[in-house]
PyMOL Python script that loads the backbone (N, CA, C, O; Angstrom):
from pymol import cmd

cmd.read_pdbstr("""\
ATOM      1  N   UNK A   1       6.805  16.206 -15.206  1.00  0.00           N
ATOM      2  CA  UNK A   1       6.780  14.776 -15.036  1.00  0.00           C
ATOM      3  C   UNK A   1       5.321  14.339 -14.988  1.00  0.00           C
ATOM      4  O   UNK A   1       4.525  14.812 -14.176  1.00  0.00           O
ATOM      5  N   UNK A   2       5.011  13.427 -15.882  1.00  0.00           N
ATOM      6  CA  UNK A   2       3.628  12.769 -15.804  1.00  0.00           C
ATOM      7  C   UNK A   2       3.475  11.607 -15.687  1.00  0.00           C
ATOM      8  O   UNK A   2       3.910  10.941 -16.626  1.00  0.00           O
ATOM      9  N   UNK A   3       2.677  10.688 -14.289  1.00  0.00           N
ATOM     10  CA  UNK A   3       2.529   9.405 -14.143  1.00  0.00           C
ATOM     11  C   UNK A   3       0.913   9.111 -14.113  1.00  0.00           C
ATOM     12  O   UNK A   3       0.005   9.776 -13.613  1.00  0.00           O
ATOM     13  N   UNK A   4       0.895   8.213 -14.633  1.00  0.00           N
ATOM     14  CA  UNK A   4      -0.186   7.213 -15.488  1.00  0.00           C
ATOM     15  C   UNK A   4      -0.147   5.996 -14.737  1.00  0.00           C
ATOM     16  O   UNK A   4       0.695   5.175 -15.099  1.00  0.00           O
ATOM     17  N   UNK A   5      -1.031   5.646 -13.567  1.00  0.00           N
ATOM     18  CA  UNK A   5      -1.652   4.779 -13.318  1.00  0.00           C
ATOM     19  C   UNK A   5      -2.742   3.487 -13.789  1.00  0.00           C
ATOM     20  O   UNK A   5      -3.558   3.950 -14.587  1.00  0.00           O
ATOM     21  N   UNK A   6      -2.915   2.433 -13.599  1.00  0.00           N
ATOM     22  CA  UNK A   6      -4.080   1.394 -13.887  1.00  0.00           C
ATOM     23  C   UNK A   6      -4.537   1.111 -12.707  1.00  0.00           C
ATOM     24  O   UNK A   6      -3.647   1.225 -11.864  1.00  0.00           O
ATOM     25  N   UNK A   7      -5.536   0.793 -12.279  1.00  0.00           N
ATOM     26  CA  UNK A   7      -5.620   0.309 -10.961  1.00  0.00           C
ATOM     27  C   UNK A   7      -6.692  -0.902 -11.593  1.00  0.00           C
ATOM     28  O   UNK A   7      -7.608  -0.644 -12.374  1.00  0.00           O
ATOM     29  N   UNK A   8      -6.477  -1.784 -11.258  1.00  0.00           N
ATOM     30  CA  UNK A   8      -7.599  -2.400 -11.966  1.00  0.00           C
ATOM     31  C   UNK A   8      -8.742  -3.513 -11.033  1.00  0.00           C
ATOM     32  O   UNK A   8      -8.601  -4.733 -10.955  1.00  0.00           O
ATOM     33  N   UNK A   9      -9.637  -2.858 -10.519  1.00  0.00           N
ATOM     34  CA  UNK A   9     -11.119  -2.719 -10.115  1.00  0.00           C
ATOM     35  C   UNK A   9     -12.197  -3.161 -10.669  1.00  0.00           C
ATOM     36  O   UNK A   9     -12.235  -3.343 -11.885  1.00  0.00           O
ATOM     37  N   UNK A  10     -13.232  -3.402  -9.882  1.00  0.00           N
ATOM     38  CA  UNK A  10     -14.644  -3.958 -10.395  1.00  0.00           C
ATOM     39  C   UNK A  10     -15.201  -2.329  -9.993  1.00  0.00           C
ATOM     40  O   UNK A  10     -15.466  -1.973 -11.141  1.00  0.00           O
ATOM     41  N   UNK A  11     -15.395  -1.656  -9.511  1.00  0.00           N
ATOM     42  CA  UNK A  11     -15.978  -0.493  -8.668  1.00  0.00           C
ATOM     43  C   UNK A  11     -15.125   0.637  -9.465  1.00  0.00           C
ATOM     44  O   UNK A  11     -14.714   1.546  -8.743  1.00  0.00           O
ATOM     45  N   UNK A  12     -14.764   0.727 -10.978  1.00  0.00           N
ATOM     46  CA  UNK A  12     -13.676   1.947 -11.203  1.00  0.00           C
ATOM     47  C   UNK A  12     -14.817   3.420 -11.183  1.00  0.00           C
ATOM     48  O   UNK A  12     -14.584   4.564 -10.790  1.00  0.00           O
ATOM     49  N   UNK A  13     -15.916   2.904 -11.695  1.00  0.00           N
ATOM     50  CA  UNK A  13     -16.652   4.086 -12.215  1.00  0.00           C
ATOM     51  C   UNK A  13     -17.103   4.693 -10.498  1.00  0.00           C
ATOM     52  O   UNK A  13     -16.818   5.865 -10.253  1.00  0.00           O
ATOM     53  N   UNK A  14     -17.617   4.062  -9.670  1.00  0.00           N
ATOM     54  CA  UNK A  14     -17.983   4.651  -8.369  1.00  0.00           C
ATOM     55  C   UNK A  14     -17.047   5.507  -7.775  1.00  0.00           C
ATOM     56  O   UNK A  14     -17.376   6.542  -7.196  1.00  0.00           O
ATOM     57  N   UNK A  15     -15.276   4.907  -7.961  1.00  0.00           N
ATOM     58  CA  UNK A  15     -14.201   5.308  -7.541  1.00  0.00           C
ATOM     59  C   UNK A  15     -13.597   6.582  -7.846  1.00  0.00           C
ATOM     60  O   UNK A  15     -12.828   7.231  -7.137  1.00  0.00           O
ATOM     61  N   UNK A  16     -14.129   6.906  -9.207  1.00  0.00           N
ATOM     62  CA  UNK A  16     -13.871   8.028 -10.071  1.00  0.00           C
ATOM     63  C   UNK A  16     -15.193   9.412  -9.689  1.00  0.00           C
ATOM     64  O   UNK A  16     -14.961  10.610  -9.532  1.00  0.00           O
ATOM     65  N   UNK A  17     -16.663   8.638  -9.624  1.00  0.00           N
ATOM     66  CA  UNK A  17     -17.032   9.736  -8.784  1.00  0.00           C
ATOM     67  C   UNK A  17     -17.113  10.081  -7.390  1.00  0.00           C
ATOM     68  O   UNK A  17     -17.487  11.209  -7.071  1.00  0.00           O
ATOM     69  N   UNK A  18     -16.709   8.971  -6.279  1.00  0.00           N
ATOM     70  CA  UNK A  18     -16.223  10.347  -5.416  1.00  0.00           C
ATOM     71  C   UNK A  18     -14.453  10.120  -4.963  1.00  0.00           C
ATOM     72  O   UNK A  18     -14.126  10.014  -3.781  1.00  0.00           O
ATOM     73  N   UNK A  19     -13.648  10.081  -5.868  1.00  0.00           N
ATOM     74  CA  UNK A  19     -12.446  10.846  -5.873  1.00  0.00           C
ATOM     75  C   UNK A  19     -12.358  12.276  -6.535  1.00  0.00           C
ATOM     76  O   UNK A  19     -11.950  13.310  -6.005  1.00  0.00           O
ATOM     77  N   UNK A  20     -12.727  12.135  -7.525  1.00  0.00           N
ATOM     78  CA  UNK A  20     -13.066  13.524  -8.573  1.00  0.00           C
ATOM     79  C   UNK A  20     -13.270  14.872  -7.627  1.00  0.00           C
ATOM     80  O   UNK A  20     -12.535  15.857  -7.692  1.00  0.00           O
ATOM     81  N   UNK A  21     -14.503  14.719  -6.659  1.00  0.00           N
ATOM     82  CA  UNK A  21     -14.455  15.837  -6.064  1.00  0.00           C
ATOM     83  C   UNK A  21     -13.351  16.404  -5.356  1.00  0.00           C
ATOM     84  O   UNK A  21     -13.328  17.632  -5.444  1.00  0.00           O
ATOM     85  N   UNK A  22     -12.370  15.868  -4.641  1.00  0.00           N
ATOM     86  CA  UNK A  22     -11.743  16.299  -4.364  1.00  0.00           C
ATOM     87  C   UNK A  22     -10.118  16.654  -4.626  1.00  0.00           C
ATOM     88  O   UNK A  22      -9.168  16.786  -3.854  1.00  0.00           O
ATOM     89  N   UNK A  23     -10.240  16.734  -5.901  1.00  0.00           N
ATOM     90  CA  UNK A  23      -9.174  17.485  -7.262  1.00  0.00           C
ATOM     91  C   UNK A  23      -9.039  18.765  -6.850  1.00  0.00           C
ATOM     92  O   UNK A  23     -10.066  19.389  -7.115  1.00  0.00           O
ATOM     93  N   UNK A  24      -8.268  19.388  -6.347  1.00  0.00           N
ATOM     94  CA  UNK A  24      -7.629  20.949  -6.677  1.00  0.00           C
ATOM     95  C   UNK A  24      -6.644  21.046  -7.519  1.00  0.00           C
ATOM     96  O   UNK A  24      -5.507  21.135  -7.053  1.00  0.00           O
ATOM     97  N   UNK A  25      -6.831  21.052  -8.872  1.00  0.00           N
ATOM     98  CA  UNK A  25      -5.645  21.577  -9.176  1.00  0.00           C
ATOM     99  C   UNK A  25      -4.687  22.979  -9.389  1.00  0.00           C
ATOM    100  O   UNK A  25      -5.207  24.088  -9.259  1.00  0.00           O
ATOM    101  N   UNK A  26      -3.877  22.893  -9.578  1.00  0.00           N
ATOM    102  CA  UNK A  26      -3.289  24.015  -9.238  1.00  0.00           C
ATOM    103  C   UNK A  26      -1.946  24.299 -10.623  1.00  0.00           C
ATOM    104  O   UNK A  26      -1.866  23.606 -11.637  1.00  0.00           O
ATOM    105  N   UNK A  27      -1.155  25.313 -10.327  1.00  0.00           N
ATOM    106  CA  UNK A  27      -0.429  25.265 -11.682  1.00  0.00           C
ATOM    107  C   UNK A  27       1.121  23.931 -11.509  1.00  0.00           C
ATOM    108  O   UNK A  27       1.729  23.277 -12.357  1.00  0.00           O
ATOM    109  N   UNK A  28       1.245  24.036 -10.006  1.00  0.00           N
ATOM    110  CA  UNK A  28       2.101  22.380  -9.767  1.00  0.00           C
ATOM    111  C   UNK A  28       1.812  21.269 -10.104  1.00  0.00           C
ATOM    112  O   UNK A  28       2.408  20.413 -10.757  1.00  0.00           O
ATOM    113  N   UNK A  29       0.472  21.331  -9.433  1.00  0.00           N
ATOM    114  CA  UNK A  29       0.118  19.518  -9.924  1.00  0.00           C
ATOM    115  C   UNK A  29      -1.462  20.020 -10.507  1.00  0.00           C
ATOM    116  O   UNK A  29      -2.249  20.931 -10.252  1.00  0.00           O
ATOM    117  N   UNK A  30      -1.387  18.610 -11.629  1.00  0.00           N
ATOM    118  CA  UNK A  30      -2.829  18.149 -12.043  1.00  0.00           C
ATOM    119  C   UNK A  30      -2.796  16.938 -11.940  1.00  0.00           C
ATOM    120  O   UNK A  30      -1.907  16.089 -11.873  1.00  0.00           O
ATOM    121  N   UNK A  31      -4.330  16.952 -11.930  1.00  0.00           N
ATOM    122  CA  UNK A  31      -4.601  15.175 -11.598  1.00  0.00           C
ATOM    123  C   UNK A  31      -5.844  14.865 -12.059  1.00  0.00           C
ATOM    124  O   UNK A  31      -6.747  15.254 -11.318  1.00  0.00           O
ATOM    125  N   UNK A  32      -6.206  14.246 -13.121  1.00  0.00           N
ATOM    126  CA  UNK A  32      -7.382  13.453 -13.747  1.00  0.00           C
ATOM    127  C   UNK A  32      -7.526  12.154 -13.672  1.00  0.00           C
ATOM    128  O   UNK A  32      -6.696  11.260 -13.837  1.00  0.00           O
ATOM    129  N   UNK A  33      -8.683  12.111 -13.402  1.00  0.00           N
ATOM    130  CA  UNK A  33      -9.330  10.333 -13.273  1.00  0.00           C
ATOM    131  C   UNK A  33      -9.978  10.015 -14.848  1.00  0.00           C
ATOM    132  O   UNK A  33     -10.228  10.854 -15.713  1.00  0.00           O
ATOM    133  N   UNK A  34     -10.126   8.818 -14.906  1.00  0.00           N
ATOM    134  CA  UNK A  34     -10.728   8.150 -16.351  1.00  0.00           C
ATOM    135  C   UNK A  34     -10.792   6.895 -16.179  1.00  0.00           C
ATOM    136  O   UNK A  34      -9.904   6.282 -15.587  1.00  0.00           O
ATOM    137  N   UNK A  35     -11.810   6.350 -16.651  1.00  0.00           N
ATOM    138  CA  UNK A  35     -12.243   5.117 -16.683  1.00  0.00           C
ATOM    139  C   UNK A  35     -12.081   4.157 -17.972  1.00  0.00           C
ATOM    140  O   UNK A  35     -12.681   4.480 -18.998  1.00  0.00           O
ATOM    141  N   UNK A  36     -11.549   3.370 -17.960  1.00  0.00           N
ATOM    142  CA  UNK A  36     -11.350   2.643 -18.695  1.00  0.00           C
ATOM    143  C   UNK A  36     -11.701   0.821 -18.885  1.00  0.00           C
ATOM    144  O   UNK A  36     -10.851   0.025 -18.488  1.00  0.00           O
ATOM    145  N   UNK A  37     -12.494   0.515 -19.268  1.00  0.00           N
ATOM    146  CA  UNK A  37     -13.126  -0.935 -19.116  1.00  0.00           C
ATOM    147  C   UNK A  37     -13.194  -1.046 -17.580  1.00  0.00           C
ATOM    148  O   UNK A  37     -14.001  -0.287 -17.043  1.00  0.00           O
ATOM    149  N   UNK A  38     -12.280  -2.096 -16.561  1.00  0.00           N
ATOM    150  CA  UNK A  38     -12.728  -2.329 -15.487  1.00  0.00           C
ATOM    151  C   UNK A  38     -11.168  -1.667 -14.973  1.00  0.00           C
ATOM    152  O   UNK A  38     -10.933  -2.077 -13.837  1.00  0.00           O
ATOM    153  N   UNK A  39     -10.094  -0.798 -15.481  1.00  0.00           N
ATOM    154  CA  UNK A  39      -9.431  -0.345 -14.756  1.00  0.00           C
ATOM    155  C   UNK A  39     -10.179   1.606 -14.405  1.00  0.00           C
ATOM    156  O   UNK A  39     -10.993   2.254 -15.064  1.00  0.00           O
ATOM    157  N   UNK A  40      -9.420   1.964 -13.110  1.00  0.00           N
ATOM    158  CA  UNK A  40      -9.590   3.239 -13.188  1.00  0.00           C
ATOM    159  C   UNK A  40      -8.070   3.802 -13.466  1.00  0.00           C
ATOM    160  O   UNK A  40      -6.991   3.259 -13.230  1.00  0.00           O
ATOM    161  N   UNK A  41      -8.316   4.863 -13.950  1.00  0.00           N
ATOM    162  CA  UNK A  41      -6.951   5.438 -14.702  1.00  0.00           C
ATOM    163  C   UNK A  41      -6.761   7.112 -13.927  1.00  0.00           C
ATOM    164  O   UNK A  41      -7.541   8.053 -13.781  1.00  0.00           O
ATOM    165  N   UNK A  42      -5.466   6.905 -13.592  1.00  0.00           N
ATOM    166  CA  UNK A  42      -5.321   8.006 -12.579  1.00  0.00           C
ATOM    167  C   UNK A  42      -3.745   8.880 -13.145  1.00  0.00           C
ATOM    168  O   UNK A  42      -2.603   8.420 -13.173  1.00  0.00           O
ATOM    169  N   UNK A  43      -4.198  10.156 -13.516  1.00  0.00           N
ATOM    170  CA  UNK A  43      -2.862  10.869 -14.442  1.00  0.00           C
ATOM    171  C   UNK A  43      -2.696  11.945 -13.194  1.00  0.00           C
ATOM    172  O   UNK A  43      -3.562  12.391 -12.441  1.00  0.00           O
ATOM    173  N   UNK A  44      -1.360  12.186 -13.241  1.00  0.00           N
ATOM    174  CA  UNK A  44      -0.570  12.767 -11.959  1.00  0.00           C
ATOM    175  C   UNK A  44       0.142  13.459 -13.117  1.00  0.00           C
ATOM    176  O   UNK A  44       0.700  12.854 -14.032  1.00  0.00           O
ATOM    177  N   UNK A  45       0.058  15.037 -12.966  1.00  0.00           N
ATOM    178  CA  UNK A  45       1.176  15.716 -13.649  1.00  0.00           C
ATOM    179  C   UNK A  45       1.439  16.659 -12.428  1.00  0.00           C
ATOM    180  O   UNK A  45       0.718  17.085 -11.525  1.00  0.00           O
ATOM    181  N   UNK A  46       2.562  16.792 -12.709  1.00  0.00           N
ATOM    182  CA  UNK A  46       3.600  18.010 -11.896  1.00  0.00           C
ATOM    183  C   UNK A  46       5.048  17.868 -11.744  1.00  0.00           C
ATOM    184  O   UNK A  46       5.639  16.863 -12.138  1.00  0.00           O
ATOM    185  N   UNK A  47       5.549  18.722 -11.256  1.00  0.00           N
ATOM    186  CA  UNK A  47       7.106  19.119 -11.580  1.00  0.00           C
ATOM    187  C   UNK A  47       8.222  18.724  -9.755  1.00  0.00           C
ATOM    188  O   UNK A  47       9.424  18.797  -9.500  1.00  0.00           O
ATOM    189  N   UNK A  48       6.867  18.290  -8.838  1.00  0.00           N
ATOM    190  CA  UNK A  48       7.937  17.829  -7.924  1.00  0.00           C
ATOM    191  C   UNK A  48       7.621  16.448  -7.933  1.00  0.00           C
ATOM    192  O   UNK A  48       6.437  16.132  -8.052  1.00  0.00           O
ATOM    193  N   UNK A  49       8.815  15.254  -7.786  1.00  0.00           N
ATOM    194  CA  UNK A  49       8.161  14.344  -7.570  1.00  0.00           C
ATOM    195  C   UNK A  49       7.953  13.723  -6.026  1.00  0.00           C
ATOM    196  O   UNK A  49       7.687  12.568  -5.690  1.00  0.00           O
ATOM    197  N   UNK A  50       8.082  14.429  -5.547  1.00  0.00           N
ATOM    198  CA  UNK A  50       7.491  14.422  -3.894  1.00  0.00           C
ATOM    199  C   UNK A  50       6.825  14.615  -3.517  1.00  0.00           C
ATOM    200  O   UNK A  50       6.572  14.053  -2.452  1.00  0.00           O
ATOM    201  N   UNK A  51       6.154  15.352  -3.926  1.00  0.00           N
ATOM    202  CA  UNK A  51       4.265  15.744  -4.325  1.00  0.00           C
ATOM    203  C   UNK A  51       3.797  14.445  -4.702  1.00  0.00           C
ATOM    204  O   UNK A  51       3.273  13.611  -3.964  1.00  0.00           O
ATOM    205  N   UNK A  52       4.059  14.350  -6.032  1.00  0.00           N
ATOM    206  CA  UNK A  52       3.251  13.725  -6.502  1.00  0.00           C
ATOM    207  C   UNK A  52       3.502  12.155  -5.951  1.00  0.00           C
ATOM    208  O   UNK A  52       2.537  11.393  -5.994  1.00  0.00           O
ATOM    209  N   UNK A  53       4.545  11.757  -5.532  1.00  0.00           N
ATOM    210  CA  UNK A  53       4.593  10.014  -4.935  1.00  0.00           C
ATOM    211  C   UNK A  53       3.678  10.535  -3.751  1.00  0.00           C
ATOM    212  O   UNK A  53       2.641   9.882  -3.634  1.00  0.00           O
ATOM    213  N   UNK A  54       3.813  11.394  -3.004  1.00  0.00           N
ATOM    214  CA  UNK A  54       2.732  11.493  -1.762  1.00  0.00           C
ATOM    215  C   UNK A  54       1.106  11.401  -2.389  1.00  0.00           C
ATOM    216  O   UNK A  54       0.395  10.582  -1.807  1.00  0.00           O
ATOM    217  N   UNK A  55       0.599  12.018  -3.294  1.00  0.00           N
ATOM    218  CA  UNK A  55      -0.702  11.999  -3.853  1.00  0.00           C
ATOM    219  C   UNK A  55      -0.871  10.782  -4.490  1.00  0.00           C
ATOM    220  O   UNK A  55      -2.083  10.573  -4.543  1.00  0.00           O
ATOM    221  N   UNK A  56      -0.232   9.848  -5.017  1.00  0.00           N
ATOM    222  CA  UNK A  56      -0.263   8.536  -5.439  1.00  0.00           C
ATOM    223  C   UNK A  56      -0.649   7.420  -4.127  1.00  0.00           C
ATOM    224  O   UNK A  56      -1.604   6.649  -4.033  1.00  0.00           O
ATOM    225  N   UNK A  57       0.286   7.628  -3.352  1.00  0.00           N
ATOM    226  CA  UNK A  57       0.576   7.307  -2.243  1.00  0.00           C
ATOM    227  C   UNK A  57      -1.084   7.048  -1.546  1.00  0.00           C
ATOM    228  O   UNK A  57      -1.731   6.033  -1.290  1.00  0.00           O
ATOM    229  N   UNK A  58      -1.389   8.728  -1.388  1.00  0.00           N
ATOM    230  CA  UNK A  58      -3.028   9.187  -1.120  1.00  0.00           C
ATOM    231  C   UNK A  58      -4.170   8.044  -1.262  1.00  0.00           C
ATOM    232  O   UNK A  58      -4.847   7.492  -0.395  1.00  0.00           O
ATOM    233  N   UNK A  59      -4.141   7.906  -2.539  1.00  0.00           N
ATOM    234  CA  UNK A  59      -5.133   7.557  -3.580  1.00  0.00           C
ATOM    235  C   UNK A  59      -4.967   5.804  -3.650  1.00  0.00           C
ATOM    236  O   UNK A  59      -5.813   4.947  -3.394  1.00  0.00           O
ATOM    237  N   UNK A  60      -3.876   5.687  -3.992  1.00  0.00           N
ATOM    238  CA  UNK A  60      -4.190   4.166  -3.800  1.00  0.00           C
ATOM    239  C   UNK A  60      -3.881   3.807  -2.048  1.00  0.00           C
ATOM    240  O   UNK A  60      -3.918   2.596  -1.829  1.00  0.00           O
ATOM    241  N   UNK A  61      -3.648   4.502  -1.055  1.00  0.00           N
ATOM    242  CA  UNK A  61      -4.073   3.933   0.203  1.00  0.00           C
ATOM    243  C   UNK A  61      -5.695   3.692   0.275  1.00  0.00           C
ATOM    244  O   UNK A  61      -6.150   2.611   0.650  1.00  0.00           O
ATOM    245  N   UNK A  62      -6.513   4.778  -0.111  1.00  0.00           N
ATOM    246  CA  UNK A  62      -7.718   4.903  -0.047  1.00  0.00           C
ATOM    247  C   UNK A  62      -8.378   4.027  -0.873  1.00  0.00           C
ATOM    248  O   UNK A  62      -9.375   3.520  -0.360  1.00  0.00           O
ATOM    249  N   UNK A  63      -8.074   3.634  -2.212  1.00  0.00           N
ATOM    250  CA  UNK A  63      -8.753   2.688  -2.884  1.00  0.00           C
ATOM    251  C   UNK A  63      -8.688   1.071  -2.441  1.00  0.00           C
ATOM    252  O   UNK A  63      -9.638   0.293  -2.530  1.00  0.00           O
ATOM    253  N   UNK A  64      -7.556   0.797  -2.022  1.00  0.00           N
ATOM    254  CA  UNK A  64      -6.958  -0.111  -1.085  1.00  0.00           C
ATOM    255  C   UNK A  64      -8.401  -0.289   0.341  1.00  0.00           C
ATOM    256  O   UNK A  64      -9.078  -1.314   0.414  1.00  0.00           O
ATOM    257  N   UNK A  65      -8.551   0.650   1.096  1.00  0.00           N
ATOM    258  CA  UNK A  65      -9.189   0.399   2.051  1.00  0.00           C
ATOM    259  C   UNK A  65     -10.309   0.543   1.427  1.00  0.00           C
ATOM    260  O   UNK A  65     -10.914  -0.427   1.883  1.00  0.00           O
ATOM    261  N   UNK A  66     -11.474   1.357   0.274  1.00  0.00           N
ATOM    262  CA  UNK A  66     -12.477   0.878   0.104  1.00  0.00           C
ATOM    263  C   UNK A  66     -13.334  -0.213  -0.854  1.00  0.00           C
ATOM    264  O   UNK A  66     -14.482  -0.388  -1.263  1.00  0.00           O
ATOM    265  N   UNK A  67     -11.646  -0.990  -0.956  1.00  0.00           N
ATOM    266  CA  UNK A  67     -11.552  -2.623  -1.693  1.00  0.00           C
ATOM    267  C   UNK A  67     -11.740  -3.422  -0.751  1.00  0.00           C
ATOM    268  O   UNK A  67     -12.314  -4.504  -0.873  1.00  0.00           O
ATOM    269  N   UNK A  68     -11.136  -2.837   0.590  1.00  0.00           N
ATOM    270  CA  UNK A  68     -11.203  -4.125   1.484  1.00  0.00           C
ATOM    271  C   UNK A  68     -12.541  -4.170   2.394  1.00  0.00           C
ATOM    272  O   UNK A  68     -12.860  -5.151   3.066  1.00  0.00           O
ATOM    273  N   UNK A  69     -13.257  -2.999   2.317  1.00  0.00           N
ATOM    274  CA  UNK A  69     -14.674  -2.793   2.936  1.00  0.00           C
ATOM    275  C   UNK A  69     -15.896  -3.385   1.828  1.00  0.00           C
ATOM    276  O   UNK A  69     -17.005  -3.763   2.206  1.00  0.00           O
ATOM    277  N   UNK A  70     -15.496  -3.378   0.583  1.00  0.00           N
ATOM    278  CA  UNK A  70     -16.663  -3.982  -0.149  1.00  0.00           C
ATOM    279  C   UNK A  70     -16.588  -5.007  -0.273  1.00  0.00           C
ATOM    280  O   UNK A  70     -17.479  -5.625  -0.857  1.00  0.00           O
TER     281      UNK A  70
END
""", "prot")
cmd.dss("prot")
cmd.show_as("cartoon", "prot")
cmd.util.cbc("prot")
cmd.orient("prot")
């Protein structure tokens, strides 16, 4: 199962370097960031989807709070 995010941001490129670092992937899940004009683009692959709504979940809580601090 693969989900494909937009998030769409003024700050995508800052967002992408420091989320990036903390990527493990593994042979369950992968997860790549990409930038795209003013969205950031966030690909979720893996085979549970309970994992992966929790790591979605993750990621836009966090982008969420460092939208509301800038």
């Amino acid at each position: 199962m693969k989900i494909v995010i937009y998030v769409d941001t003024k700050y995508a490129d800052i967002f992408k370097k420091s989320l990036s670092p903390d990527i493990q992937n593994n042979k369950d899940i992968r997860i790549k960031f990409k930038v795209n004009k003013k969205n950031l683009v966030i690909e979720v692959e893996g085979k549970s989807p309970n994992k992966i709504k929790g790591i979605i979940n993750s990621y836009l809580t966090l982008i969420n709070v460092i939208n509301e601090l800038v």
